[in-house]
N, C-alpha and C positions, 0 to 999 in steps of 0.2 A: 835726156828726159823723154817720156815716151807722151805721145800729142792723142788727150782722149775726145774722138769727136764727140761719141755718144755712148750712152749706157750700155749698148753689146762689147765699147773695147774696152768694160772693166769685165778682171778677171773674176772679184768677187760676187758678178753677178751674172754670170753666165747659169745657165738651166734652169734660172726663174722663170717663174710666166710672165709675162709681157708687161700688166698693171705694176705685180709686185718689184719687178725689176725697175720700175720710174718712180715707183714711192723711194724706195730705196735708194737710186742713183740722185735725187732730190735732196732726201736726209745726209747725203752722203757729201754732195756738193756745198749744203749751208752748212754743216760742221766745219771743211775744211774753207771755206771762207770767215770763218769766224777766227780760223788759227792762222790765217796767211799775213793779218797786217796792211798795212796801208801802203807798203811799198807799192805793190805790185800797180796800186791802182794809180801812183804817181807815174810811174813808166810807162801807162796807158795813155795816160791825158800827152804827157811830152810827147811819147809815138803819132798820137792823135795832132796835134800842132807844129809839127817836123811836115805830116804829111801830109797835112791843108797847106803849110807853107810851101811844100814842095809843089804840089798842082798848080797852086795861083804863078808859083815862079816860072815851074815849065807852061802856061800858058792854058789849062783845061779847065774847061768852062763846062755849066750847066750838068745835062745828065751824064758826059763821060767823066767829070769831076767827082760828081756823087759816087758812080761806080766804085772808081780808083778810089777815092777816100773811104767810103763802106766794106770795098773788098778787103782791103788793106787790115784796116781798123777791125773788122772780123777776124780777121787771122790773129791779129794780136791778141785778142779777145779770148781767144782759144788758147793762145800759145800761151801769155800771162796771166791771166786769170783763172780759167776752166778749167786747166789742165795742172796745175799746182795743187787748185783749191778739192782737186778730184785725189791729187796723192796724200793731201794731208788728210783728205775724207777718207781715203783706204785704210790709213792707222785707225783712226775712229769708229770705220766701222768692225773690225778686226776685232774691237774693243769690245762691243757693245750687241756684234752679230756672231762672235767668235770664229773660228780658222775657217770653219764649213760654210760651203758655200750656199747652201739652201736651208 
């Protein structure tokens, strides 16, 4: 699965100008979270409560806690959500912008 940070590493939307390109990568991300389901966001919260457990276990307290759970919890974030909710938003918009890209 390919990890989208942001709206330049979709391919649909490369040679737009910069506004149209974040309307679009927007439209693109609340369609494909409308089609993802509710899995995704259960394997967050667990990821999320594995990795608070895990800090208080190893011992990190205060702001190197927050770090470690934030960075972590970010990556997930990306990884399960964004980046799914961005491939099922490529069918959609594929759909509704058709093949071409501008």
């Amino acid at each position: 699965m390919k990890i989208y940070w942001s709206a330049n590493a979709v391919p649909e939307l490369q040679g737009l100008e910069r506004k149209e390109q974040m309307k679009r990568f927007k439209a693109m991300y609340k369609e494909g979270r409308k089609q993802m389901g509710v899995m995704p966001w259960v394997y967050l919260v667990l990821v999320g409560l594995v990795v608070a457990v895990g800090a208080v276990l190893v011992g990190l307290t205060g702001i190197l806690m927050g770090a470690v759970v934030g960075g972590i919890m970010g990556l997930a974030v990306v990884v399960l959500i964004q980046s799914p909710a961005i491939e099922h938003g490529r069918v959609w918009y594929r759909e509704h912008y058709g093949s071409e890209q501008a």
